[in-house]
VOPAGU-2260 file (C-alpha; in pm, 1 decimal, decimal comma):
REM VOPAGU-2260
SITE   aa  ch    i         X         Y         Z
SITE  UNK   A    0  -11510,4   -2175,0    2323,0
SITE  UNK   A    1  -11202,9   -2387,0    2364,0
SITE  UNK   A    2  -11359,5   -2698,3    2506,6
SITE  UNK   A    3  -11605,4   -2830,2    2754,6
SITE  UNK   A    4  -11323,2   -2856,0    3018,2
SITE  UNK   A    5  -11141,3   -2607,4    3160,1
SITE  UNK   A    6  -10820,3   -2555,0    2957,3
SITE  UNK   A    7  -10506,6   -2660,6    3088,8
SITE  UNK   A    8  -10257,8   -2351,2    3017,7
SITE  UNK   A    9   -9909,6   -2210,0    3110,1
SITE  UNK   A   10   -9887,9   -1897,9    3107,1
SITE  UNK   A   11   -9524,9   -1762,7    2953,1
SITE  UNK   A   12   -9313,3   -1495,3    2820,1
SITE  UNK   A   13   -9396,1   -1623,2    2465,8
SITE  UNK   A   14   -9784,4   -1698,5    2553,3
SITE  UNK   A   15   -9962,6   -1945,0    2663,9
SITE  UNK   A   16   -9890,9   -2361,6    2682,4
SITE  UNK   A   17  -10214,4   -2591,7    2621,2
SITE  UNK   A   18  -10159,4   -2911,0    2773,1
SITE  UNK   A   19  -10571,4   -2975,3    2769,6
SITE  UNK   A   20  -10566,9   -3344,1    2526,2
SITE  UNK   A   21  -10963,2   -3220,1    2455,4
SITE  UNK   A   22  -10881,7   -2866,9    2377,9
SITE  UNK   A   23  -10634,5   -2967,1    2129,8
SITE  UNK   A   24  -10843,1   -3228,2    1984,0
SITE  UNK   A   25  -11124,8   -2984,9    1954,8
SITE  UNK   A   26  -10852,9   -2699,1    1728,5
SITE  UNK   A   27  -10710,5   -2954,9    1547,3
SITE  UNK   A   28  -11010,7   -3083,1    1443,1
SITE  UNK   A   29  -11132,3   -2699,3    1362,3
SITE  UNK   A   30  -10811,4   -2679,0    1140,9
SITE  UNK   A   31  -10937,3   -2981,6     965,9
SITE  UNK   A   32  -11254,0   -2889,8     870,6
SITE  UNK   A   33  -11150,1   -2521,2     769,6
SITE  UNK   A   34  -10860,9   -2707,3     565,6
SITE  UNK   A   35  -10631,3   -2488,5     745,2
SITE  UNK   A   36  -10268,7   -2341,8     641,5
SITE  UNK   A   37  -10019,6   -2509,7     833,0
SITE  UNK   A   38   -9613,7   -2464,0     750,3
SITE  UNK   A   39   -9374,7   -2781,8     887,4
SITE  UNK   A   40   -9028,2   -2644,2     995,8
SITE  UNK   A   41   -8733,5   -2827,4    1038,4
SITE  UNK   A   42   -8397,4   -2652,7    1153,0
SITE  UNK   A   43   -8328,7   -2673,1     741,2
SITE  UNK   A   44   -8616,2   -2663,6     574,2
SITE  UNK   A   45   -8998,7   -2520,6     557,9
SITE  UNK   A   46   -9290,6   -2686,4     379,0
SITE  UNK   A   47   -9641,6   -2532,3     367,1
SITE  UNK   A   48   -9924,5   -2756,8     356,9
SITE  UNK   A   49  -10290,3   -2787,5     493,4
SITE  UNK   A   50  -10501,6   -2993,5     757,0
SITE  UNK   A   51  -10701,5   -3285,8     635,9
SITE  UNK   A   52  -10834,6   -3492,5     880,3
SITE  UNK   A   53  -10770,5   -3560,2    1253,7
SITE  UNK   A   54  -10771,2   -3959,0    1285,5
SITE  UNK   A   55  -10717,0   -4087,4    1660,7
SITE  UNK   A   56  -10343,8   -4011,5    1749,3
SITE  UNK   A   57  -10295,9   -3907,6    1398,9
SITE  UNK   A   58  -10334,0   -3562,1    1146,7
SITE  UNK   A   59  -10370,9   -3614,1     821,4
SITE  UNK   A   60  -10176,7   -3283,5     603,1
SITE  UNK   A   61  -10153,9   -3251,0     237,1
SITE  UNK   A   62   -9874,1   -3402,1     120,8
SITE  UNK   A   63   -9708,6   -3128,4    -102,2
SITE  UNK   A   64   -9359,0   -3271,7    -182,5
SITE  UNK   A   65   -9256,7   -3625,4    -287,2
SITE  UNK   A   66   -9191,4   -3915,4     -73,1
SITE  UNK   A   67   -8822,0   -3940,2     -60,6
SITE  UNK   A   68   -8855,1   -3564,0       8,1
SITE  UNK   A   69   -9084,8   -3611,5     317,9
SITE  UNK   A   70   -8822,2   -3914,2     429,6
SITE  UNK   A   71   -8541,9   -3656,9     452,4
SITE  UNK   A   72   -8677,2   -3361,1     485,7
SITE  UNK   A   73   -8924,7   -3437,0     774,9
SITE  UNK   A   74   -8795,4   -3703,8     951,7
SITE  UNK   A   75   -8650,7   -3478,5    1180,0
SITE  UNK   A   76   -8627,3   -3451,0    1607,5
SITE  UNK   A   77   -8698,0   -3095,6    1551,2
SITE  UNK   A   78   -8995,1   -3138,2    1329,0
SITE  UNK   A   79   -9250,8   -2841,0    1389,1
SITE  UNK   A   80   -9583,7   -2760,6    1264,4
SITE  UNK   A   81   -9713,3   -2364,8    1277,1
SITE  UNK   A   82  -10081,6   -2271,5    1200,5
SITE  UNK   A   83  -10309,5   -1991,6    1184,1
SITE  UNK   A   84  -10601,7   -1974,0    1483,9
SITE  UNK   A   85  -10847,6   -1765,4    1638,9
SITE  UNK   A   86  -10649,3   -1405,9    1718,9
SITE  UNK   A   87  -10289,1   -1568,5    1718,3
SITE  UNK   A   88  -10096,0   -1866,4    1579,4
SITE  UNK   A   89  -10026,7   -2197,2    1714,0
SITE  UNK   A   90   -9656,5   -2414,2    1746,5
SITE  UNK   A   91   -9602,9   -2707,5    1799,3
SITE  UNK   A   92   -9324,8   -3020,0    1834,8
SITE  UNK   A   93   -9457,3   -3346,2    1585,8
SITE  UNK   A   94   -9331,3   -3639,8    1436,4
SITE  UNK   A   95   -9362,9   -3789,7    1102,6
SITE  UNK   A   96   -9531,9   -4103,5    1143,1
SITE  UNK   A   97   -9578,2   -4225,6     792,8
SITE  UNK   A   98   -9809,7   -4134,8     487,4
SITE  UNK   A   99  -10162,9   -4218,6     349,4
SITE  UNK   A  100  -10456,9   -4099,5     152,9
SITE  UNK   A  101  -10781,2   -3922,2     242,7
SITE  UNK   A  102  -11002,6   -3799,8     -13,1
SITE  UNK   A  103  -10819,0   -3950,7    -264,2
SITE  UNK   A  104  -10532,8   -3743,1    -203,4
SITE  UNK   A  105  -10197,5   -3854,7     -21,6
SITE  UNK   A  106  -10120,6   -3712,4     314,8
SITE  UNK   A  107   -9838,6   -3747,0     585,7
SITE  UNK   A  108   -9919,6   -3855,4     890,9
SITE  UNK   A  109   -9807,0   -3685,0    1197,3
SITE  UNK   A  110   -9839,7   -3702,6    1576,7
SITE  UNK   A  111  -10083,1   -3526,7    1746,5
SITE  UNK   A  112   -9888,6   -3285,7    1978,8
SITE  UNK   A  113   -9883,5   -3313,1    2365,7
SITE  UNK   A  114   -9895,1   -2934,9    2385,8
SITE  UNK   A  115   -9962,5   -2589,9    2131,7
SITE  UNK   A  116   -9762,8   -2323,5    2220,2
SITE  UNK   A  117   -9973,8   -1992,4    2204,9
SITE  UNK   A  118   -9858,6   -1673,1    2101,0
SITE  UNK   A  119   -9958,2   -1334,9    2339,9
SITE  UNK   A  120  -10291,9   -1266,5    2223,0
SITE  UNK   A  121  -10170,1    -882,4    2397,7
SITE  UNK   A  122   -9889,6    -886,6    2108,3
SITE  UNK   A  123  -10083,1    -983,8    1804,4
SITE  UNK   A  124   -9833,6    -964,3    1492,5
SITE  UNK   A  125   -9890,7    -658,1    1275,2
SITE  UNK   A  126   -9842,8    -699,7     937,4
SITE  UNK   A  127   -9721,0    -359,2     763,2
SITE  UNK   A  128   -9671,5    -455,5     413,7
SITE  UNK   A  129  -10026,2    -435,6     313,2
SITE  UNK   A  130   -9976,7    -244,5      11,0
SITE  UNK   A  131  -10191,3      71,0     -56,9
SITE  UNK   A  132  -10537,0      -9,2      66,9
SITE  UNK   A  133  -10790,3     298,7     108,8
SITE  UNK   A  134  -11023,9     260,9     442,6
SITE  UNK   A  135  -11321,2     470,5     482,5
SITE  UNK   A  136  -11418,4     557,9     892,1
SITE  UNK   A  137  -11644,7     737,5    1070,1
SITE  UNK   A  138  -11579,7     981,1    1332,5
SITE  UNK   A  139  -11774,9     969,5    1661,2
SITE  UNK   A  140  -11958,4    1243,3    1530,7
SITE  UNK   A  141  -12064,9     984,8    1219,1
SITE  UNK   A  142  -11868,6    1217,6     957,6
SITE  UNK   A  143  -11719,0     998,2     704,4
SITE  UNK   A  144  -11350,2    1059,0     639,6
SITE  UNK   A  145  -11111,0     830,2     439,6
SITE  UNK   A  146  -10746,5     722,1     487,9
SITE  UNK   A  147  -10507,1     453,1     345,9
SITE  UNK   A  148  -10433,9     154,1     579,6
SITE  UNK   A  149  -10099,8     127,8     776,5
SITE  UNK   A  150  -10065,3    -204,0     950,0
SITE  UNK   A  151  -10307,4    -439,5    1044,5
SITE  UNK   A  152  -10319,8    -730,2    1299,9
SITE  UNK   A  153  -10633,4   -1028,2    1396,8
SITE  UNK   A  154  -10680,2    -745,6    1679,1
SITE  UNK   A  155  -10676,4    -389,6    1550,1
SITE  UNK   A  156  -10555,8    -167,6    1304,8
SITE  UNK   A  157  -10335,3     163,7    1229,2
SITE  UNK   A  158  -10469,0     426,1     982,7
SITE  UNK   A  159  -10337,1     695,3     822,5
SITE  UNK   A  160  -10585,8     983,0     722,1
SITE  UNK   A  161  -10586,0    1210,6     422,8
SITE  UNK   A  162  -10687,0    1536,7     630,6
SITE  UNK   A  163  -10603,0    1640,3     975,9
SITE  UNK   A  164  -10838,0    1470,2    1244,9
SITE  UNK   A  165  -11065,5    1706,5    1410,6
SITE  UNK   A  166  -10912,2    1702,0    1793,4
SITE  UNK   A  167  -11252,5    1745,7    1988,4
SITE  UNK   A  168  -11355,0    1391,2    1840,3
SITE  UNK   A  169  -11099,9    1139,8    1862,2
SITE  UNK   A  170  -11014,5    1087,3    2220,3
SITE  UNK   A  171  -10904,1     731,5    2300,8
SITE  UNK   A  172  -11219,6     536,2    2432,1
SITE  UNK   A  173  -11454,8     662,6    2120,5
SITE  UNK   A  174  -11628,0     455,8    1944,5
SITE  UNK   A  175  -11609,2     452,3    1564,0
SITE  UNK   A  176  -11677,0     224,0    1237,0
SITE  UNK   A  177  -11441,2     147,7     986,8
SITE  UNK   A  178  -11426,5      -9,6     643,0
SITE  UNK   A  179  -11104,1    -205,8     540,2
SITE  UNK   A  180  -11152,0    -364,3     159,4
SITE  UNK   A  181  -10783,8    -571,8     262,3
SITE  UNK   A  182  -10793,7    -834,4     -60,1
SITE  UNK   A  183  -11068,2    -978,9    -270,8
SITE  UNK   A  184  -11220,3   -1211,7     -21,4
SITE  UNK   A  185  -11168,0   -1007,1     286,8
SITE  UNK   A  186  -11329,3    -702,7     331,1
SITE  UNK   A  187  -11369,9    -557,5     728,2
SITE  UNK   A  188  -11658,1    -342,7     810,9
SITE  UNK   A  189  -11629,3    -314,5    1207,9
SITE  UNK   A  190  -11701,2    -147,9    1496,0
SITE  UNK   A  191  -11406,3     -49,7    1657,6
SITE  UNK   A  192  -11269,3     133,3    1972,3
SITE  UNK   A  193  -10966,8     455,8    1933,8
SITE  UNK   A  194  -10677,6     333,9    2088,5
SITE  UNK   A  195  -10427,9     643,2    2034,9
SITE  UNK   A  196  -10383,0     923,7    1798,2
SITE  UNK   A  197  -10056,5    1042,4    1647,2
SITE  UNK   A  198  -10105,7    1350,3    1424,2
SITE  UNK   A  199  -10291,7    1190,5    1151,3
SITE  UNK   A  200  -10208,1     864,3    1218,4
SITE  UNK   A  201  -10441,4     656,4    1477,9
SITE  UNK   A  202  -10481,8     278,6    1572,6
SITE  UNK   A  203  -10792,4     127,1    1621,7
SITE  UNK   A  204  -10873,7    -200,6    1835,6
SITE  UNK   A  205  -11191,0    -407,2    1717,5
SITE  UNK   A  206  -11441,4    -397,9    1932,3
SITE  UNK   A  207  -11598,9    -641,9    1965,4
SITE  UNK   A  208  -11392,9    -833,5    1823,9
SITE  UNK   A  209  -11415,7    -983,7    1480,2
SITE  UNK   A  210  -11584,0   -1333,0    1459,4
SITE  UNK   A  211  -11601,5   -1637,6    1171,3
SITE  UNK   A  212  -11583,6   -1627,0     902,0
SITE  UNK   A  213  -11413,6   -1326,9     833,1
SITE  UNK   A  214  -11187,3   -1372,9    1157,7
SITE  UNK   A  215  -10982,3   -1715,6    1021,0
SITE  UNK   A  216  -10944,0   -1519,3     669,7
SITE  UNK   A  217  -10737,6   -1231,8     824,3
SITE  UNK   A  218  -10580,1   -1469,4    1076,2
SITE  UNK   A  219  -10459,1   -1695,7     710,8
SITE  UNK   A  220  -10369,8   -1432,9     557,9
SITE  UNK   A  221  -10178,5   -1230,4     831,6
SITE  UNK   A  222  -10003,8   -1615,0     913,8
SITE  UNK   A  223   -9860,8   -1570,2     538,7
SITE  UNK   A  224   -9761,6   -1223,9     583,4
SITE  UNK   A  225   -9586,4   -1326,4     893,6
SITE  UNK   A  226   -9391,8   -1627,9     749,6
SITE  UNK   A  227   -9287,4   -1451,8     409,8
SITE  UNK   A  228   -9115,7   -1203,4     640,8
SITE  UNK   A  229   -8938,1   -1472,3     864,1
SITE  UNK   A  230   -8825,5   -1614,2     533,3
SITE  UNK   A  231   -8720,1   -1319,3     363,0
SITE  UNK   A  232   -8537,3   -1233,8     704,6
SITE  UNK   A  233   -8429,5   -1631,0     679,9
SITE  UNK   A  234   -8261,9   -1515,8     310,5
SITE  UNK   A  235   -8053,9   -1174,3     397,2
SITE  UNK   A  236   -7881,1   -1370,7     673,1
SITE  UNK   A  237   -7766,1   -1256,2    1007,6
SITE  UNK   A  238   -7607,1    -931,8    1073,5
SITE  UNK   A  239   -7267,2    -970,5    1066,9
SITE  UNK   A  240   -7131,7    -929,1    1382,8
SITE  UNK   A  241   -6782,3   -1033,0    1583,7
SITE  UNK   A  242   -6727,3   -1438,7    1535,0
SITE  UNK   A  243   -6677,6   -1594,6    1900,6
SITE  UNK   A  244   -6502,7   -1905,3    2007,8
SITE  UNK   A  245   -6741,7   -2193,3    1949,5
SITE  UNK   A  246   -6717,7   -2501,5    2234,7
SITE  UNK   A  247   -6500,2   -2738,2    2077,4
SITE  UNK   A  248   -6222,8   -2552,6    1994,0
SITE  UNK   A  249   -6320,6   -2408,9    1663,4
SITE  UNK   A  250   -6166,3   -2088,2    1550,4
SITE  UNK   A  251   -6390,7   -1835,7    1409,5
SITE  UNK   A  252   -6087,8   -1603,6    1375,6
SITE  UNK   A  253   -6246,7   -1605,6     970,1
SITE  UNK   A  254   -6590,7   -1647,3     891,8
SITE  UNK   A  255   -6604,6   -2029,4     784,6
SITE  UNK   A  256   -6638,1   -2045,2     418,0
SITE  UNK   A  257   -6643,1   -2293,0     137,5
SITE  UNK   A  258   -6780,0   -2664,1     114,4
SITE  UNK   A  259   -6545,7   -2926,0     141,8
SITE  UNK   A  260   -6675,0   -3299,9     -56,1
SITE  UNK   A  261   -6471,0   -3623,9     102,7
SITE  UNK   A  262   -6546,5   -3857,7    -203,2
SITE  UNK   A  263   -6369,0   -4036,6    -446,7
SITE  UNK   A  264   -6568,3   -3990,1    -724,4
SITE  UNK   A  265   -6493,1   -3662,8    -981,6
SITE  UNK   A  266   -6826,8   -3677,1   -1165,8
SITE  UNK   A  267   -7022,7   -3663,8    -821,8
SITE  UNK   A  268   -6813,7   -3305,3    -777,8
SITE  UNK   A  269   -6852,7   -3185,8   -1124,8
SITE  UNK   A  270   -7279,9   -3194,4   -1050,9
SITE  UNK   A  271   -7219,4   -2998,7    -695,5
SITE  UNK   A  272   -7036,7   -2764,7    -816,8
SITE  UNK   A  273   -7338,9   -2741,9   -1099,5
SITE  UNK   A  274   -7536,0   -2740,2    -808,3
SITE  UNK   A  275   -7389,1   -2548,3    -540,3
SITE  UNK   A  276   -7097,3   -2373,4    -693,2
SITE  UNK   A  277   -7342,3   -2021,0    -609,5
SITE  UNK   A  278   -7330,1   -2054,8    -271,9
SITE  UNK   A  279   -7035,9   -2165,2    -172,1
SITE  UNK   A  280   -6675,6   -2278,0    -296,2
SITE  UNK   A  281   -6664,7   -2661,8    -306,2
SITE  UNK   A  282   -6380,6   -2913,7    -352,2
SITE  UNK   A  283   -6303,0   -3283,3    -359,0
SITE  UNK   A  284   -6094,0   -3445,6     -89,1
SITE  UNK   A  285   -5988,9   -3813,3     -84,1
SITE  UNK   A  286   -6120,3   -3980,4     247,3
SITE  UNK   A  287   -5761,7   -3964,7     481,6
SITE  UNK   A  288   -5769,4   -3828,7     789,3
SITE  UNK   A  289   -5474,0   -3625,9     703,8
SITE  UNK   A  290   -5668,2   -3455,7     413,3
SITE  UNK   A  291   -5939,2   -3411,6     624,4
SITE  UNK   A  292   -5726,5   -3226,5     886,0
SITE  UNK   A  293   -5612,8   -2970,5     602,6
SITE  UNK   A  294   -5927,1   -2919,3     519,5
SITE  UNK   A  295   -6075,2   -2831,0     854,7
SITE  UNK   A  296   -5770,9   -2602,8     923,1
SITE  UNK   A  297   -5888,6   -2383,8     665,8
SITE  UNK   A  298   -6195,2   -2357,8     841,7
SITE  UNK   A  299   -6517,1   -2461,0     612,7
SITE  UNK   A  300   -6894,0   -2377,6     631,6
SITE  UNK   A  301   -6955,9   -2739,6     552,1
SITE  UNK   A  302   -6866,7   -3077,3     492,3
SITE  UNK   A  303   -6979,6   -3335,2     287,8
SITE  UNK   A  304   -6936,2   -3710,8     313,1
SITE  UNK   A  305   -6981,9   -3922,1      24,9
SITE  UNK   A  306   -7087,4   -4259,3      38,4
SITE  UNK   A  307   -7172,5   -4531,6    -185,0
SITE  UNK   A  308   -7150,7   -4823,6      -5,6
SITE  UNK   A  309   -7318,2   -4886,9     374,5
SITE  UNK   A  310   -7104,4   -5191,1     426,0
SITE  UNK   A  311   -6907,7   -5261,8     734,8
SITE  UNK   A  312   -6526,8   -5138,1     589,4
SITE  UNK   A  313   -6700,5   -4833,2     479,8
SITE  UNK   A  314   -6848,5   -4744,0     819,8
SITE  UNK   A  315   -6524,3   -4835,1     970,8
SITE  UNK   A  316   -6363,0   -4588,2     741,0
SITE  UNK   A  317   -6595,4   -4276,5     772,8
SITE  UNK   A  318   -6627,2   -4307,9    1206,9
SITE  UNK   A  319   -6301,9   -4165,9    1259,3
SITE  UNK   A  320   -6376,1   -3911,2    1006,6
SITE  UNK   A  321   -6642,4   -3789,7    1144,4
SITE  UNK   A  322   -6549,9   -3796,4    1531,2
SITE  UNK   A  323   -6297,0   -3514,7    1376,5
SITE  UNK   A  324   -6518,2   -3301,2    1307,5
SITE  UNK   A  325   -6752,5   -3366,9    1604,1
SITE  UNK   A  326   -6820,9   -3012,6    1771,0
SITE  UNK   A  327   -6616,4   -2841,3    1487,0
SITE  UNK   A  328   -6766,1   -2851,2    1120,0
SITE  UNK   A  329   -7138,7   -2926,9    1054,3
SITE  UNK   A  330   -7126,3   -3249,7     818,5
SITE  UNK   A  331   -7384,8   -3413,9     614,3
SITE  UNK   A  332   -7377,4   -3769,2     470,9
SITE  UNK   A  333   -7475,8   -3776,3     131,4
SITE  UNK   A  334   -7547,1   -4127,0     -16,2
SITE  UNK   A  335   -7543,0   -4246,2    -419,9
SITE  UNK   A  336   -7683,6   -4606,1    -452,8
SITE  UNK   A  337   -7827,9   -4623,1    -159,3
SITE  UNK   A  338   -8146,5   -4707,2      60,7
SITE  UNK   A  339   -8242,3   -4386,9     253,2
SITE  UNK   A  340   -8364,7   -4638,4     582,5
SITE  UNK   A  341   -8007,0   -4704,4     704,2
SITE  UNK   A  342   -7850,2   -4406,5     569,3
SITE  UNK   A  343   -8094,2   -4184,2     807,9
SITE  UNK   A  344   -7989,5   -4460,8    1099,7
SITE  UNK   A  345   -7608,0   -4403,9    1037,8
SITE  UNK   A  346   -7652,0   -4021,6    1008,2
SITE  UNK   A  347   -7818,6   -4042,9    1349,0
SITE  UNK   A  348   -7507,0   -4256,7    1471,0
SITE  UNK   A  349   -7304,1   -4028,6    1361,0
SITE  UNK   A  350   -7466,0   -3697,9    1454,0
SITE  UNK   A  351   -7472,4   -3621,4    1102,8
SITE  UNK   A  352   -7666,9   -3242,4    1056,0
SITE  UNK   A  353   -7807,3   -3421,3     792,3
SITE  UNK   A  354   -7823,4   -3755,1     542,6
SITE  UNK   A  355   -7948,4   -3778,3     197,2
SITE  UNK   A  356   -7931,1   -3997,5     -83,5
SITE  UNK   A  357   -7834,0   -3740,8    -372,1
SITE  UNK   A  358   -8074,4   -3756,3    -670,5
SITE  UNK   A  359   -8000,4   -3513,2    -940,3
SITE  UNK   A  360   -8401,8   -3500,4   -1023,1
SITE  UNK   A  361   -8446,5   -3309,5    -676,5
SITE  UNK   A  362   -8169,4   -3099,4    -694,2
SITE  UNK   A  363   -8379,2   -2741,9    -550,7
SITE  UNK   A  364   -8443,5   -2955,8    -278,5
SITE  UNK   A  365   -8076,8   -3072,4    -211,1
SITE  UNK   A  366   -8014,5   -2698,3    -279,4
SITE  UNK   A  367   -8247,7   -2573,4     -24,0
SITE  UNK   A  368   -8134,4   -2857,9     213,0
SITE  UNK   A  369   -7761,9   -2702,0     216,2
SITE  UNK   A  370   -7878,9   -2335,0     268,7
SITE  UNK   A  371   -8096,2   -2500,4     578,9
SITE  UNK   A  372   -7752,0   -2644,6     747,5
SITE  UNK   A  373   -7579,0   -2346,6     654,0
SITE  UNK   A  374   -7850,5   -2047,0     805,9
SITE  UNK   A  375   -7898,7   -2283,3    1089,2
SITE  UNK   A  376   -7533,8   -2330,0    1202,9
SITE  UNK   A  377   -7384,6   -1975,5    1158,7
SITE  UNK   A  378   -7724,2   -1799,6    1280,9
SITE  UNK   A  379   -7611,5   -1530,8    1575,1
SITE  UNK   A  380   -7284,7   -1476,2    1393,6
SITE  UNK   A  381   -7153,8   -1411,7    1040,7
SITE  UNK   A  382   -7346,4   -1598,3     823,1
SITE  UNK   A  383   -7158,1   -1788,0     492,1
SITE  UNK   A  384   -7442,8   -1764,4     221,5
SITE  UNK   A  385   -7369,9   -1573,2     -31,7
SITE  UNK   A  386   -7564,3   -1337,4    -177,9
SITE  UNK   A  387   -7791,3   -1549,0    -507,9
SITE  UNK   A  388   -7949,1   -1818,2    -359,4
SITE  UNK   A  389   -8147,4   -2030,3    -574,3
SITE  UNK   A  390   -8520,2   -2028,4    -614,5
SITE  UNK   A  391   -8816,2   -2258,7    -409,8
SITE  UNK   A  392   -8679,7   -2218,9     -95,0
């Protein structure tokens, strides 16, 4: 059941659109009390976490990274939240509002969406890395034959079988049982219905279908399956392909490559390149528009503003810097000294990708931060990661 009203859904090419404020009141609060998976996604960055509590306008999540790293990492227009239910998974557009404490433990607050985006239910994700996992089925006939599992989804199955299937029995339409010991803690034993047959290999829908609490255990774990495969796919990069014109009058005549740090100060370079000498070239430039326009002719991934004062002659100084590379180079402002509050406000100003006040304590983070900027800008063409990227991502 999805509410006592009638849900309010668009149907789409990605699934369906739930507008209905009682129908998402009435999952969220299901993926509080089941102290649901959730991931947040920013264009940069991924965090995973877990429903708490639903409090009027606000969701209480686990909050599993610091404060300053919430502040920057979240604070985002782009912020998303993605979450296991029922047979498919849920997205959704949300806010951080601020943080608190349930239980004892602290949270981040975020706005309950207006809408959850719904995957097809008819194109449930198959997860096919399942490892070697025997199942044990039944023919219509109720002879018990084994086979090894080949993919398996909230809504069916695929099996491979050690024998050849006896042809007079599986027709699609029979009915069968199967047994699928997936992980400790999940172990299927279903009734299910034959949906094809391909030499020993057959898929299986479950019929009915499977129900709590084994059904939000397979929809978990399949929701971890699929996002270790978006981020592995997230770490080889984009095919390569042939670099087009981008609007603005870049040239991607060579695939942008190297990071280039406006600053003033050597010992701030000599911890990047500590820090992100793996994944790209970096070097120091003073703060001149003419070194600036050098720079950009050589065409960089990235560009990195340095700033230790927010005072008036400094924003004066770094506008017309930045309007330079408006449209052409991605830029981030990266802060020493600084409170993060009007940092993030400039940044925004500016239509900076990003703005962070640098501390050497989180440096994965600032690592992973980067790489985010990077993957997102150059996704669809040649991508400029290199290879070793570092761990936590």
């Amino acid at each position: 059941m999805m509410g006592a009203g009638i849900p309010e859904r668009d149907g789409g090419m990605g699934g369906n659109l739930i507008r209905n404020a009682e129908t998402i009141q009435e999952i969220l609060d299901g993926a509080c009390a089941r102290r649901e998976l959730l991931i947040l996604v920013t264009p940069y960055l991924r965090f995973e976490s877990s429903f708490l509590k639903l409090e009027g306008k606000d969701i209480h999540v686990l909050a599993t990274m610091g404060r300053d790293d919430a502040l920057f990492g979240l604070r985002h227009a782009e912020l998303r939240m993605r979450f296991p239910h029922s047979l498919t998974f849920l997205e959704a557009g949300t806010q951080l509002k601020g943080f608190g404490i349930v239980e004892g433990r602290r949270t981040l607050r975020l706005a309950v969406p207006n809408a959850l985006q719904e995957e097809d239910h008819r194109s449930a994700y198959r997860v096919e890395r399942v490892g070697r996992v025997p199942v044990t089925f039944s023919t219509p006939k109720y002879e018990l034959l084994v086979g090894t599992l080949a993919d398996i989804s909230t809504t069916g199955a695929r099996v491979y079988a050690t024998r050849d299937l006896p042809e007079d029995e599986f027709a699609p339409g029979a009915s069968m049982a199967v047994t699928i010991p997936l992980v400790e803690g999940i172990r299927i034993n279903a009734q299910v219905k034959l949906r094809h047959v391909h030499g020993r290999t057959f898929g299986v829908e479950f019929s009915p279908r499977l129900d709590e609490p084994l059904l939000p255990l397979l929809a978990r774990w399949i929701f971890e399956r699929r996002e270790e495969d978006r981020e592995r796919a997230a770490r080889r990069g984009v095919e390569a392909g042939e670099p087009q014109a981008q609007e603005g009058g870049r040239n991607l005549s060579l695939v942008p490559q190297g990071l280039v740090l406006v600053s003033g100060d050597g010992a701030l370079e000599a911890q990047l390149q500590d820090l992100l000498g793996g994944l790209q070239p970096l070097r120091r430039i003073p703060a001149t528009a003419q070194a600036l326009k050098e720079a950009v002719a050589q065409n960089p991934a990235l560009v990195l503003f340095h700033l230790s004062s927010l005072g008036l002659d400094e924003r004066r100084r770094l506008r017309p810097l930045a309007e330079l590379l408006q449209g052409r180079v991605p830029f981030l402002l990266l802060g020493t000294g600084l409170e993060g509050g009007p940092l993030l406000e400039l940044g925004t100003e500016l239509k900076a990708a990003v703005s962070i006040v640098f501390n050497p304590a989180r440096s994965v983070f600032f690592q992973r931060l980067v790489q985010g900027v990077l993957r997102r800008t150059y996704e669809g063409g040649e991508s400029p990661l290199a290879p070793k990227e570092p761990e936590g991502t």
